[in-house]
C-alpha positions in Angstrom: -35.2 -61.0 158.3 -31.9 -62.3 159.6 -28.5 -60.4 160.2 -25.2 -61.7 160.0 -24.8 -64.3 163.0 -21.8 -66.3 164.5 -21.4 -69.7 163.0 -22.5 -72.2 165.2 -19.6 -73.8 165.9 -15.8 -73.7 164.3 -15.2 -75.0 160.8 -14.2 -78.5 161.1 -11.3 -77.9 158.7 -9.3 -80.4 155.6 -11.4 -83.2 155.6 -13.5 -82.9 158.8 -16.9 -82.9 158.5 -16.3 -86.4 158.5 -15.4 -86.7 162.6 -17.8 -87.5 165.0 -17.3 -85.1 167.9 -19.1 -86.4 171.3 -20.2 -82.9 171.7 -21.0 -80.1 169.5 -23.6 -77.0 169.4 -26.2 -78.7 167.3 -25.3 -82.0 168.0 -28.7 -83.1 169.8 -30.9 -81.4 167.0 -28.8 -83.7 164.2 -29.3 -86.7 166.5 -32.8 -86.1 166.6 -33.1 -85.5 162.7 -30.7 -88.3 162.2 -33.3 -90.7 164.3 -36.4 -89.5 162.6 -34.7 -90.5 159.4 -33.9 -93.7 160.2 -37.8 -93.9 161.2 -38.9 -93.3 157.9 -36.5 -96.0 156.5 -38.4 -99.2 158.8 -41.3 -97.3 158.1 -40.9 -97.4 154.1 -38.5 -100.1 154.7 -39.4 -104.5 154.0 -39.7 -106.0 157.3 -37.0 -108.1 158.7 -37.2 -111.9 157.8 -34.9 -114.1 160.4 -31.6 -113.2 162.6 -29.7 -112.4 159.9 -31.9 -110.1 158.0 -32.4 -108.7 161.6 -28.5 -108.3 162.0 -28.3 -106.5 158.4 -30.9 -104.0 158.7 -29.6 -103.0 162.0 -26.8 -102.3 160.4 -27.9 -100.8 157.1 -29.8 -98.3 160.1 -26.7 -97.8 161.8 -25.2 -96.6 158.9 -27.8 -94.3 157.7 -28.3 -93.0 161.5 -24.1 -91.5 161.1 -24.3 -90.2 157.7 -27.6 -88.7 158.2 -26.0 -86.8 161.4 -23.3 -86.2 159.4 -25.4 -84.6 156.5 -26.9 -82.2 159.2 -23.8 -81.0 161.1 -22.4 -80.7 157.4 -24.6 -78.1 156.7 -24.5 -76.5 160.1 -20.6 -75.9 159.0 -22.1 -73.8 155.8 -21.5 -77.0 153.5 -23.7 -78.0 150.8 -23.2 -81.8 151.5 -21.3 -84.4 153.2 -18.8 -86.4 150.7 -19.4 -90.1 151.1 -15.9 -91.8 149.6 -16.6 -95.4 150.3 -18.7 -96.6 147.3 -19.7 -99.7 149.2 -21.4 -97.2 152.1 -22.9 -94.9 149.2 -24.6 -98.1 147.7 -26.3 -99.3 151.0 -27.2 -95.7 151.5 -29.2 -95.4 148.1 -31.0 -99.0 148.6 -32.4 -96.8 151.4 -35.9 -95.5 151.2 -35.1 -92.3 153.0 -32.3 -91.5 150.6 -33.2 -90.7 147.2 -30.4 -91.3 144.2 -30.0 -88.1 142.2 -28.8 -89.2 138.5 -26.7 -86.8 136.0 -29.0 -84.9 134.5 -31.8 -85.2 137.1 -34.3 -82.7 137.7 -37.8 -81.8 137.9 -39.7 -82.1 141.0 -37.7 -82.6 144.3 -37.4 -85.6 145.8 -39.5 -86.7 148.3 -36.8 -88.7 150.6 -34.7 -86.0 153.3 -31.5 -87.1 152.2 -30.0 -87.2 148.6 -27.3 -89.1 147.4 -26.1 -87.1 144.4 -22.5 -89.4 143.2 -20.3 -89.2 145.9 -22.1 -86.3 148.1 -24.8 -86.6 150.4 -27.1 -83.6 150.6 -30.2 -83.0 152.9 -33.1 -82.8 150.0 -33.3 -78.8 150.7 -30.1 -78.0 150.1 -29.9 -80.4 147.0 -32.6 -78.4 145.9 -32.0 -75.3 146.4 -28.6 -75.6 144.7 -30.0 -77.3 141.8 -32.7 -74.3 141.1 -30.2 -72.0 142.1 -27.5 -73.3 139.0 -30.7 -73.2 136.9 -31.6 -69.8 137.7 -28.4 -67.9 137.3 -27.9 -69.8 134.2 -30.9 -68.9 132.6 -30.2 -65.0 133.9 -26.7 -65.3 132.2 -28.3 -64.2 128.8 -28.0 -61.3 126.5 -30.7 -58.7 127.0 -29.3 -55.2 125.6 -31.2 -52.1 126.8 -31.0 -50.2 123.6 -28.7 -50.4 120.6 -25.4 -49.8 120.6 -25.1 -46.6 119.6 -26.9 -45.4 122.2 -25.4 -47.6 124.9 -22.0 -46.0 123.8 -23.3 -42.7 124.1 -24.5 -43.8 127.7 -21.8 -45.0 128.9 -19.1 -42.0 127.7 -21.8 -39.8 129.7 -21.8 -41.9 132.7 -18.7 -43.9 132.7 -16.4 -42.0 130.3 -13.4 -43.9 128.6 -10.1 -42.6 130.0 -11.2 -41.5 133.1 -13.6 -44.3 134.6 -11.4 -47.6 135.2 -12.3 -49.9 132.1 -13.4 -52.6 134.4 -15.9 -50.7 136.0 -17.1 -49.3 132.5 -17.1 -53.4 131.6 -19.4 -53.7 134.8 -21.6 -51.1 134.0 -21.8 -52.4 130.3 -22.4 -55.9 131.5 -25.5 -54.9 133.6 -26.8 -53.1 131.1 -26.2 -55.6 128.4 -27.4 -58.8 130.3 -30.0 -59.8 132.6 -27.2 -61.3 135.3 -24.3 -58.9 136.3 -21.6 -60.0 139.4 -19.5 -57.5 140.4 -16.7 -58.5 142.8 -13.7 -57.0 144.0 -12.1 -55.7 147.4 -12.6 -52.6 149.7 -11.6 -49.3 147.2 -12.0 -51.3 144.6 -15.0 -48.5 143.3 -18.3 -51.0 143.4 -20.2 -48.4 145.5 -19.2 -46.2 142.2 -20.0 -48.6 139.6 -23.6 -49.2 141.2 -24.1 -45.3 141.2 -22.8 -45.4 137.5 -25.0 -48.3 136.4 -28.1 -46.8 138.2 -27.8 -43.3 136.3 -27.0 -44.7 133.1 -30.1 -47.4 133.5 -32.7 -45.2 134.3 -31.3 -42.6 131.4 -31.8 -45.5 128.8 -35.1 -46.3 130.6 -36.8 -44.2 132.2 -39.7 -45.5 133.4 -38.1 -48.5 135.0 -38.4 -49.5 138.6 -35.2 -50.1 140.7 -34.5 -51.3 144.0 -31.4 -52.0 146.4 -30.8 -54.7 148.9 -28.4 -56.3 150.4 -28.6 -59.0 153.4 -28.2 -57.0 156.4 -30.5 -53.7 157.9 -26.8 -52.4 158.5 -25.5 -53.4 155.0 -28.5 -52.0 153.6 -28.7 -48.4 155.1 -24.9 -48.3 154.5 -25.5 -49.1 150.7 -27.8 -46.1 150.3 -25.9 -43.9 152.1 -23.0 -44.8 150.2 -24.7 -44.6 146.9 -26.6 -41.0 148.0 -23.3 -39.0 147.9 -22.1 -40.8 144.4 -25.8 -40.0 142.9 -25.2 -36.4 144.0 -22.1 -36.2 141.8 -23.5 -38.2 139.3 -26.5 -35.9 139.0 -26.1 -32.3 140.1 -29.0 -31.5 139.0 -31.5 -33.6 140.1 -32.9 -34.4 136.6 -33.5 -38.3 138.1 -34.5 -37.0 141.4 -37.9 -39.6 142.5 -36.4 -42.6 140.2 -33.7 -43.3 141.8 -33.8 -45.5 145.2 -33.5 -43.1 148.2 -32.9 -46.6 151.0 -32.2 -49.9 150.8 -33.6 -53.1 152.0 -32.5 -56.3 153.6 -33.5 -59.5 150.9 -35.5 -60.6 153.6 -37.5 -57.5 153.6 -37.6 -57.2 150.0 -38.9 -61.0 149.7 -41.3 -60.6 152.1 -39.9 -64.0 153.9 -42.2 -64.4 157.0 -42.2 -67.4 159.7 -44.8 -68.0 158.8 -44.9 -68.6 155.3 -43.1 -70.9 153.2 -41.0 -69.2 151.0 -41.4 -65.3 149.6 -44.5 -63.6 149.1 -46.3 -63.9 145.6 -44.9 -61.3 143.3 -42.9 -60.0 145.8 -39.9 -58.2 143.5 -41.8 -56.2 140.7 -38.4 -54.2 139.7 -37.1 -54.3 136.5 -33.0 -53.8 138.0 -32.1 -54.9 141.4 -28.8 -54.5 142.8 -28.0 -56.6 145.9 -24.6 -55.4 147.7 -22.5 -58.0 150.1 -24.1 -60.3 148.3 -21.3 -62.9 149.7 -23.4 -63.3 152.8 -26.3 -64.8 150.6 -26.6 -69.1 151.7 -27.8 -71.3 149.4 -31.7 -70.9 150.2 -31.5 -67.3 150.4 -29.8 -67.1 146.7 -32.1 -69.3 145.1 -35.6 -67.1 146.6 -34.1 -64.2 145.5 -32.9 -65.5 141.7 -36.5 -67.5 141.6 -38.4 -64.3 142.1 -36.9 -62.2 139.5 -39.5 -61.3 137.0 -40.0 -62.3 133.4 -37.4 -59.2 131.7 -36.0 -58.0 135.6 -32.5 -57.9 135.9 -30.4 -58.5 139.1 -26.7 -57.2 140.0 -24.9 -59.1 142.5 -22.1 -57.4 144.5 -19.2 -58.3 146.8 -16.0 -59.4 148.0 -15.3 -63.0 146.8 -12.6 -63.7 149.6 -14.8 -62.3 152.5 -16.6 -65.0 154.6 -19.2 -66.3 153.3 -22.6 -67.0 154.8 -22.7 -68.5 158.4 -25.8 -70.8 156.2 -25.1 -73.4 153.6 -23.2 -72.7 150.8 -20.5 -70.4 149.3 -22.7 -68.9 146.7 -21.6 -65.6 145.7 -17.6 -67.4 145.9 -18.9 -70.2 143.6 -20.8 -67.9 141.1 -17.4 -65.4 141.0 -15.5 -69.5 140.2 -17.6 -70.6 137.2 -17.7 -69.7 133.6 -21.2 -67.4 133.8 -20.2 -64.4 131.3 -21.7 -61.9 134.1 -19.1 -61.8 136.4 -16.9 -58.9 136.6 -13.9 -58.5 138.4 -12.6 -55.3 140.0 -8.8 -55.1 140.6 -7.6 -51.7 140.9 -7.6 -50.1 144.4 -8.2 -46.5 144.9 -7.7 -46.6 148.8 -4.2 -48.2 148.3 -2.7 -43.9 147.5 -4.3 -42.8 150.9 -4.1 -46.1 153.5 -1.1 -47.7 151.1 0.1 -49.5 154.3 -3.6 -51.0 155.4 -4.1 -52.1 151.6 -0.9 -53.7 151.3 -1.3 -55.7 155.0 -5.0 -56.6 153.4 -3.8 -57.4 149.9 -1.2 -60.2 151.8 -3.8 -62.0 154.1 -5.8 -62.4 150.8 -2.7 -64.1 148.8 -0.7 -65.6 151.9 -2.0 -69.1 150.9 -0.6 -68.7 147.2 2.2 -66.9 148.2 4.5 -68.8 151.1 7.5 -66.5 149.7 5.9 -63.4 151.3 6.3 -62.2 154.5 4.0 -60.3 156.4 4.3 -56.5 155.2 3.7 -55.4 159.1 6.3 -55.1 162.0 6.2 -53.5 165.3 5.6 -49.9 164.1 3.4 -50.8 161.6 3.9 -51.7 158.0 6.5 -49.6 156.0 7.2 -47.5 159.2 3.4 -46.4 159.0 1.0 -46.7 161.8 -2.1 -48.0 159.9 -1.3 -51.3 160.6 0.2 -52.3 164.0 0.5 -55.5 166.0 1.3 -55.4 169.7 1.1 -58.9 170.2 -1.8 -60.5 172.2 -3.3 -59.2 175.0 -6.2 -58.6 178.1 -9.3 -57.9 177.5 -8.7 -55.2 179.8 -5.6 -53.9 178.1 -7.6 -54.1 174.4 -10.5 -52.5 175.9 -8.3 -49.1 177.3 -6.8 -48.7 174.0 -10.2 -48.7 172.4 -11.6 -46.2 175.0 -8.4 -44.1 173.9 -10.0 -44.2 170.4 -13.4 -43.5 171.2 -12.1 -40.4 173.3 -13.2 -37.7 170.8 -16.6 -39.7 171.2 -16.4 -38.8 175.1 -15.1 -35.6 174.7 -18.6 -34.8 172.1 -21.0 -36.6 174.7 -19.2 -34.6 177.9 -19.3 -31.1 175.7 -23.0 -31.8 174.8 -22.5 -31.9 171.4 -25.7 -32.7 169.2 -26.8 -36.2 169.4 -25.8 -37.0 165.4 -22.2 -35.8 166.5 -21.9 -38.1 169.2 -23.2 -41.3 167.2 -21.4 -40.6 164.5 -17.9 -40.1 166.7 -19.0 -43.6 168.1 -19.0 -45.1 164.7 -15.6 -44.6 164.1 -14.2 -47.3 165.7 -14.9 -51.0 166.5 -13.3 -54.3 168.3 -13.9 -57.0 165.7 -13.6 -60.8 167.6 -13.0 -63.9 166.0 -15.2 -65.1 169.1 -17.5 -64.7 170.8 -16.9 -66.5 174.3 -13.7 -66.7 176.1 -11.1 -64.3 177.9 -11.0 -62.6 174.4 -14.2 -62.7 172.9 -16.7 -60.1 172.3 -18.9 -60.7 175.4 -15.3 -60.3 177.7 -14.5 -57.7 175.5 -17.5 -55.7 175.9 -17.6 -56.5 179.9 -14.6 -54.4 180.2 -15.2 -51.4 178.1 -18.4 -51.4 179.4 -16.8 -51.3 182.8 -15.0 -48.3 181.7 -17.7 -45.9 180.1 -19.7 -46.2 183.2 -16.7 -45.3 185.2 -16.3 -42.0 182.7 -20.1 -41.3 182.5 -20.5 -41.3 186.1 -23.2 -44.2 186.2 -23.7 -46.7 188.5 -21.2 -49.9 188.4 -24.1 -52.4 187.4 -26.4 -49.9 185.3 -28.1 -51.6 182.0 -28.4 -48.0 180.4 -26.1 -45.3 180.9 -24.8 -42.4 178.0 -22.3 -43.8 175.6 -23.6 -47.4 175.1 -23.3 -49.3 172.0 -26.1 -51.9 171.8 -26.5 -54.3 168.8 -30.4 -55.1 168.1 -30.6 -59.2 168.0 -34.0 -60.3 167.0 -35.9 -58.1 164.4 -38.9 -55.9 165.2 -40.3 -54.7 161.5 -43.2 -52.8 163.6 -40.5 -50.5 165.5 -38.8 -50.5 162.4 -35.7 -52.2 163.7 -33.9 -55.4 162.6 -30.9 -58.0 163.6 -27.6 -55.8 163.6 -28.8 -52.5 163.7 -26.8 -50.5 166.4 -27.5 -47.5 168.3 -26.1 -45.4 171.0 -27.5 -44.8 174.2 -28.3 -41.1 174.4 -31.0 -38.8 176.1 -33.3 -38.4 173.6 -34.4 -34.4 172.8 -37.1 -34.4 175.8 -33.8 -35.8 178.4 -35.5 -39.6 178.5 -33.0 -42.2 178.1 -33.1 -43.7 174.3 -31.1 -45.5 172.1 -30.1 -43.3 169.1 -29.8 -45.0 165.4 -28.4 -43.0 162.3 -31.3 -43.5 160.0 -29.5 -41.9 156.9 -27.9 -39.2 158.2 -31.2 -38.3 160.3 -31.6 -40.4 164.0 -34.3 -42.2 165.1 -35.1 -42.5 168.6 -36.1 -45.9 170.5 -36.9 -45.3 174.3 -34.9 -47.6 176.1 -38.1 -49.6 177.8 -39.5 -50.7 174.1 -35.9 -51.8 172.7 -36.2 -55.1 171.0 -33.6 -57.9 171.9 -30.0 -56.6 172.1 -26.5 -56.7 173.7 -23.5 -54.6 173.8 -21.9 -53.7 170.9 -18.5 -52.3 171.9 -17.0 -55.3 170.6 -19.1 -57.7 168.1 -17.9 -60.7 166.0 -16.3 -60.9 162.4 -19.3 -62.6 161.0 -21.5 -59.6 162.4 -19.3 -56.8 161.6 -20.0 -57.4 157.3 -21.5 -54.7 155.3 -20.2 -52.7 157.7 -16.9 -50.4 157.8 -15.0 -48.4 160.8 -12.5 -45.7 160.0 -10.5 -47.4 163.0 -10.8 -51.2 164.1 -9.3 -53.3 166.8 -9.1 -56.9 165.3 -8.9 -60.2 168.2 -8.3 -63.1 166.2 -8.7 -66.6 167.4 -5.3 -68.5 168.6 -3.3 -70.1 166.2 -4.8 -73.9 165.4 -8.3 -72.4 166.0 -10.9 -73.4 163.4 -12.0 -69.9 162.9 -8.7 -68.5 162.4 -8.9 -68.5 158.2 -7.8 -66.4 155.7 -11.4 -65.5 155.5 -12.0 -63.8 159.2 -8.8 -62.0 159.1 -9.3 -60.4 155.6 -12.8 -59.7 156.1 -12.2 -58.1 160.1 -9.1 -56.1 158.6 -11.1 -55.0 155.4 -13.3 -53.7 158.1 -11.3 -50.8 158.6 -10.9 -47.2 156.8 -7.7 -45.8 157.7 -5.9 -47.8 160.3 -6.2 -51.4 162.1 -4.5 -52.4 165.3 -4.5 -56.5 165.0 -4.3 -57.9 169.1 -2.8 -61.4 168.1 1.0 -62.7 167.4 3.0 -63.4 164.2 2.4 -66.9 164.6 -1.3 -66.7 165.2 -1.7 -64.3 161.9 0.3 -66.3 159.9 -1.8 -69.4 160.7 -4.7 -67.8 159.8 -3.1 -66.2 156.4 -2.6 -69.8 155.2 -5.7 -71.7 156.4 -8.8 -70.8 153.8 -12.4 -72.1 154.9 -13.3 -74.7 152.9 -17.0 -75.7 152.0 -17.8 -78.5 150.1 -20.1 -77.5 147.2 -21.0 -78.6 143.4 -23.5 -74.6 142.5 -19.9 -73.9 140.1 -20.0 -77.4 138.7 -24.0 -77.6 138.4 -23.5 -74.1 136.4 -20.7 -75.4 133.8 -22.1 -78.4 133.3 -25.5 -77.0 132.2 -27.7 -80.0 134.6 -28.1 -80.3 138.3 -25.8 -83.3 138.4 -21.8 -83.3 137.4 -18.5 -84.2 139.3 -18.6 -82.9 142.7 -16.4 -79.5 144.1 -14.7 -78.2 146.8 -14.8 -74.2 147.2 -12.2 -72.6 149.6 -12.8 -69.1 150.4 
């Protein structure tokens, strides 16, 4: 199972995943693929026959060698292929035997070459693949499969989702998912998607009973906060427990659920045997991911995917659930109304604008130095010190203090910590998460009384980074150091409401969570949140990160960055090159190529 990580390095931006930087992260692993390509091609290839066949195949290699690197680092960036606009390159590329030519209309096996020149775009053969099977898949899923007649689905849904009272697009996504074997349910924070799963679960299991269903989502963290969310929405739904044991009491990450192992290729045999699975943030899902999870849907099983369409998408290949949400599949359902906006107006509206900046240059920014609209849910005091962010976060973490110094009970404490969060666009530098988390760290010892250079001390956050499914703990699950009820030092993690202890000496991989990045911090939410975005110019300062670090937050966001620098990011969405909307219309696994933004 995998959390949500950093992207390896920035986003390359309009047009560059066609530059050739002398160093990147990555770089020496795309070399190395790039050379073992061009291996197979005077392996496979005719052999050379005087100087100037000599001189041309060292070129034709040459070529391949940079657009094979290029294919690589393409989809280190989270894109599905590398475009290749110079038709005279593209045809000495498919006279290659390492690159195989992908037709309109082609399909069937995969091809047995590592590269993939599909028109204009040049895919690594997994990727083609997968986003091939992956258009096939959620096409075939997009198909009417009605759980009873419509009588009774009426009567269903004015129990569940009454008309007049239940916004009509959330009775429209409930109706979907019962009416079809695909539903996608998008919208942004308050938007009631926690509510419409609850709905759609109670009315499923009342028109059949003796279904299995299952919840998921792509993170441990995303996950547990899923069921919790959907626990105190079941309660209301049913008061009376009449679906008590059918309904799903935790959630899993799609790893999990799959069964992916290391050590297997692919997910285990049989491995979803639900009839309805709903999988939340499903905008994290990459390309590979997506098209396990579709492919192992049973004959008659129905999947509901749910999100945010303009949150970042995965730190893997592709744009999936962004690209699903873009194409003409009947299934998708978009929430609009928000039912925050009445009690954090000022946070929606500062949310609602980094979304539509990019189609809206007449706007301003609806924030100024006391917040938007004289409020203080949104403020911006200008960029600043690690130090400087880090004592205003201890300032909201004081009632977290104040519990731990009182000796208030342990689910208390964790639950006071998990109020707040610094969100970084970064992860190195003066103001990235590791800095960050240096100087608060520096500060709760100095409150706690422990030792300048102590690894464990009361009050730390810690961020599990490699998963442990025989302690029962994954990547991104975070926990709070705390004396366990015998007085030993443990780390503490809210379990649903209950804690779970992990004795400091047997803790998996971690690192201080204080401060963690953007890209970790989805499927998660903080009733306060310190947002550090990246300088203006940055590659990761997009629409994207800002919307999804300030969507982050509950009831108020302080945003440590200038005008200038949240303006930049406002207009500058993430592009990812892409053809899973295209392959969808057009019914085949060829068609004209796309770009997706956001």
């Amino acid at each position: 199972m995998s959390g949500a990580r950093e992207p390896r390095r920035a986003a390359a931006g309009p047009g560059g995943i066609g530059r050739e930087p002398r160093r990147v992260p990555g770089g020496e692993v795309a070399q190395a693929f790039a050379r073992a390509v061009v291996r197979l091609h005077r392996a496979a290839g005719p052999e050379g026959d005087g100087e100037q066949r000599d001189e041309v195949r060292n070129e034709d290699e040459a070529l391949l060698e940079r657009w094979a690197r290029r294919a690589w680092l393409a989809a280190a960036d989270g894109h599905a292929f590398v475009p290749v606009p110079d038709p005279l390159e593209r045809a000495r590329l498919a006279g290659s035997p390492a690159v195989t030519s992908a037709g309109p209309g082609e399909g069937g096996e995969p091809p047995a070459a590592p590269l993939v020149l599909d028109g204009d775009a040049l895919y690594l053969q997994r990727l083609w693949r997968a986003e091939s099977v992956l258009a096939e898949r959620l096409a075939a899923l997009d198909a009417p499969a009605p759980l009873a007649d419509e009588s009774r689905m009426e009567a269903t849904l004015d129990a569940v989702a009454p008309q007049g009272e239940v916004d009509p697009l959330q009775r429209e996504a409930v109706r979907t998912a019962l009416s079809r074997r695909l539903a996608i349910v998008t919208g942004g924070p308050g938007t009631g998607k926690t509510t419409t799963m609850a709905r759609l679960l109670v009315a499923f299991l009342r028109l059949a009973p003796e279904s299995r269903v299952a919840i998921a989502a792509p993170t441990g963290k995303a996950a547990a906060r899923l069921a919790q969310a959907l626990a105190a929405q079941l309660a209301r739904l049913d008061p009376d427990n009449a679906l008590a044991g059918r309904l799903p009491v935790s959630g899993m990450t799609v790893h999990r659920l799959l069964g992916l192992r290391a050590d297997r290729a692919g997910p285990a045999p049989g491995a979803i045997r639900h009839d309805l699975l709903i999988v939340d943030e499903a905008s994290m899902l990459d390309l590979e991911l997506a098209r396990a999870l579709v492919e192992s849907i049973p004959e008659g099983g129905r999947l509901v995917l749910a999100g945010d369409r303009d949150q970042l998408a995965s730190v893997e290949a592709g744009a999936v659930f962004a690209e699903a949400c873009a194409s003409p599949l009947q299934a998708v359902v978009r929430l609009q109304r928000n039912y925050r906006q009445s009690a954090a107006p000022g946070l929606a509206a500062f949310a609602g604008w980094l979304r539509d900046r990019w189609q809206r240059p007449e706007a301003s920014m609806p924030v100024g130095p006391d917040g938007p609209k004289g409020s203080n849910e949104v403020t911006v005091p200008g960029p600043a010190s690690a130090g400087a962010i880090a004592d205003r976060s201890l300032a909201a973490w004081s009632p977290a203090l104040a519990a731990l110094a009182g000796g208030e009970p342990a689910e208390r404490i964790v639950a006071a910590f998990d109020r707040h969060r610094v969100l970084c666009a970064l992860r190195e530098g003066p103001l990235g998460a590791i800095a960050i988390n240096a100087a608060v760290a520096a500060r709760i010892r100095r409150r706690v009384g422990a030792a300048p250079g102590a690894i464990w001390y009361t009050g730390r956050i810690v961020i599990v980074t490699r998963n442990r499914p025989e302690l029962g703990l994954y990547n991104g699950d975070v926990g709070i150091c705390l004396p366990d009820p015998t007085g030993a030092p443990a780390v503490a993690f809210d379990a649903g409401g209950a804690l779970r202890w992990q004795p400091v000496r047997q803790m998996p991989a971690h690192e201080d969570a204080f401060a963690i990045t953007v890209h970790k911090s989805q499927g998660s939410e903080f009733d306060t949140v310190a947002l550090v975005p990246a300088p203006a110019g940055h590659g990761l300062n997009t629409r994207e990160l800002l919307y999804t670090g300030a969507t982050r937050a509950r009831s108020a966001l302080v945003v440590w960055a200038g005008a200038d620098a949240i303006e930049d990011g406002a207009t500058r969405r993430t592009e990812r090159h892409g053809r899973l909307a295209d392959r969808i219309a057009s019914g085949r696994p060829g068609g004209r190529g796309t770009e997706v933004r956001g």
